[in-house]
N, C-alpha and C positions, 0 to 999 in steps of 0.2 A: 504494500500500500504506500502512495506518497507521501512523504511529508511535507507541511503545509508551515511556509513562514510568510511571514507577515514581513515588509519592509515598510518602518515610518520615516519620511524625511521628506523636506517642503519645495527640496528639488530633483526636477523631473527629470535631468540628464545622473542627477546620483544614479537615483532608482533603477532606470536606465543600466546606467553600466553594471551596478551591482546584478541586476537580472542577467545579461550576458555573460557575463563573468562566472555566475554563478549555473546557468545553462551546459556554459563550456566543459565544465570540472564537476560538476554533481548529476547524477542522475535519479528520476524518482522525488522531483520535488515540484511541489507547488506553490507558485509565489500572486502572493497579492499583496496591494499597496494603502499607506493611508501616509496624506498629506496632513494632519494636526491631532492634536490631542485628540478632543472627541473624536475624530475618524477610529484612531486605534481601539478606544474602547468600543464603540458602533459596532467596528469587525470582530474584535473580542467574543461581544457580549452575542452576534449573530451564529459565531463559529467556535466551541470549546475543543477544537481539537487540533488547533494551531502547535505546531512545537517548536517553532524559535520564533522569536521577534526581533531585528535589526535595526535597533532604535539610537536614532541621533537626537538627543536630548535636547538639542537649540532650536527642534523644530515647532514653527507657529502654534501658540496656547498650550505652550510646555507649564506643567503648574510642578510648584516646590515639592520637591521627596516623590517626584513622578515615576521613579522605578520602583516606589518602596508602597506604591499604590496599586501597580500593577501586580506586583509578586504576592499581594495581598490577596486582591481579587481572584487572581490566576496563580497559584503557587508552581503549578504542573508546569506553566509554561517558563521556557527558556530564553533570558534575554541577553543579545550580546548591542555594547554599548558601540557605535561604529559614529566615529568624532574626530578633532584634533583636539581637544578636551585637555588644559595639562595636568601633569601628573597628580595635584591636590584632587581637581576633578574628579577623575580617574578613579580616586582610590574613596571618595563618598561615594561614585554611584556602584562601587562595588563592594560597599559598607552595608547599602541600599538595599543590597542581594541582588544584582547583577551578575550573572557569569561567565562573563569575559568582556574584554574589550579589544576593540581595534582601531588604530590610526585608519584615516582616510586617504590617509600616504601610502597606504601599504601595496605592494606589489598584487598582482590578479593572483598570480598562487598563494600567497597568503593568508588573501581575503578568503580561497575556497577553502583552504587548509583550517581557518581559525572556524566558519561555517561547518562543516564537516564532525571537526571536535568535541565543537558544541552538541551539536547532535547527536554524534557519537558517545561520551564518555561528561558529556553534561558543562561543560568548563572550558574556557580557553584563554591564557593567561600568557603575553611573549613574553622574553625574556626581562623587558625593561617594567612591564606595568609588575611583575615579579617582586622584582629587586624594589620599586619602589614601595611595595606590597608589605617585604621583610622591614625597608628602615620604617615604616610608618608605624610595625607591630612594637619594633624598639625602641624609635623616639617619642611614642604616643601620640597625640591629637595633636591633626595638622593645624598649619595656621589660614583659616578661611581667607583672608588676604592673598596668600599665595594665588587662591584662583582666578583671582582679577587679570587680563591682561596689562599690556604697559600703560597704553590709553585709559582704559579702565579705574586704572592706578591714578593716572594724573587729574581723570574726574570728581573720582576720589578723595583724592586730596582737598581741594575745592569746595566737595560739598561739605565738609565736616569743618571747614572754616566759613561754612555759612554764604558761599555762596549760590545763588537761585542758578536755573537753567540758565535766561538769558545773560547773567554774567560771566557763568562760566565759556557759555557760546562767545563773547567779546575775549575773553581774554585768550580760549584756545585759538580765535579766529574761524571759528566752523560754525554751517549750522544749528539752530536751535533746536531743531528738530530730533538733531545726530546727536546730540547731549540727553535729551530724553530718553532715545533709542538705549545709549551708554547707563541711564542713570536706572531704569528698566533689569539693563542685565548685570549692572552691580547688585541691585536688590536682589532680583530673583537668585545669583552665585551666592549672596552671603544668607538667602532664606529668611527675607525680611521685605516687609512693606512701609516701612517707616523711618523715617531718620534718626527719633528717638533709640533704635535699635541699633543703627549704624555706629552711631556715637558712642555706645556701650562696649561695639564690639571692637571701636578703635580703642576703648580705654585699653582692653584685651591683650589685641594685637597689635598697636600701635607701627604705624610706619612711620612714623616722626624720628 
C-alpha cells in the first residue's frame, strides 16, 4: 500500500521540486499539498492515515508551538521539519516532537535519503542538527535570541528601546511595512504577542 505524505509550504516551485525529487528516488508514495496552516489540519482532519508531513514552519498562518499541536492531535503521524531554520530553531521544533529535520540546501539524494528514514525507522537527524542536539543536552536551555536572524537582531534592538515601527523604518531606511513583517517574526520566534514579554525576555537574554 502507498504511503501518503502531506507537503506544507507556501511555495509552489518548493513543493514542486520536493515532488520530483521525491518521484525520482521513492517508490509507492503518495503526495499531496497544503499551502497554510489551516490547509494542513483540513487535510489532516479529512485523511488519518497520512504518514509523514514535510512541514516548513514559516509557512503562511504558522501559529506558536505548531508542531507540538500537531503531534498532539496526530501523535501517529511523522513530521520532518524541511527549513533553513538555524540551529536554536532547529533544536525547539525538535523539543516540539518533531522527527527530523532538513536544510532546504540539501542535495536531491539527501532530501530522498532523510524522507525514506523517516518513514523507515521513524527519525532522521544529519550529522550537524546531531551535534547541535548533544551541546544543547549539555549546555541546557538555548538562548531564544539566538533564533533571531541579523536583521531580526537589529529590529530588535530598536524595539526594546522603544522605538515604534515607523521609527525604526527611518532609521533602518526600509519600509514600514518590512518592519512589521520583521516585528511579526520576532514575536512569533520568541513565542510572544506583546512587548511587555519581549522586554522580560531581554532582561533574560540580554544582547546589550
Amino acid at each position: 500500500m502507498n504511503k501518503k505524505i502531506l507537503i506544507a509550504d507556501d511555495y509552489f516551485v518548493v513543493m514542486t521540486g520536493i515532488k520530483m525529487i521525491l518521484k525520482k528516488y521513492l517508490k509507492n508514495i503518495d503526495l499531496e499539498y497544503a499551502l497554510n496552516y489551516d490547509e494542513i489540519f483540513e487535510k489532516l482532519a479529512d485523511k488519518t492515515d497520512y504518514a509523514l508531513l514535510i512541514l516548513d514552519p514559516g509557512l503562511q498562518g504558522n501559529q506558536k508551538k505548531m508542531t507540538a499541536e500537531i503531534k498532539c492531535k496526530f501523535p501517529n503521524l511523522k513530521i520532518l521539519i524541511f527549513s533553513t531554520h538555524n540551529t536554536a530553531e532547529v533544536i525547539s521544533f525538535i523539543l516540539e516532537g518533531a522527527d527530523g529535520y532538513l536544510n532546504k540546501l540539501s542535495h536531491e539524494d539527501e532530501i530522498a535519503r532523510a524522507v525514506l528514514e523517516v518513514l523507515n525507522t521513524g527519525k532522521y537527524y544529519s550529522k550537524e542538527t546531531m551535534d547541535a542536539l548533544i551541546h544543547h543536552s549539555v549546555s541546557g536551555k538555548s538562548n531564544p535570541l539566538e533564533t533571531l536572524s541579523e536583521r531580526e537582531k537589529t529590529v530588535y534592538k530598536l524595539l526594546i528601546k522603544g522605538y515604534g515601527n515607523l521609527e525604526i523604518a527611518n532609521e533602518l531606511k526600509i519600509h514600514v511595512a518590512t518592519i512589521s513583517t520583521y516585528k511579526r517574526r520576532i514575536f512569533q520566534k520568541l513565542g510572544t504577542n506583546n512587548l511587555i514579554d519581549i522586554l522580560e525576555i531581554n532582561r533574560k537574554y540580554s544582547m546589550e
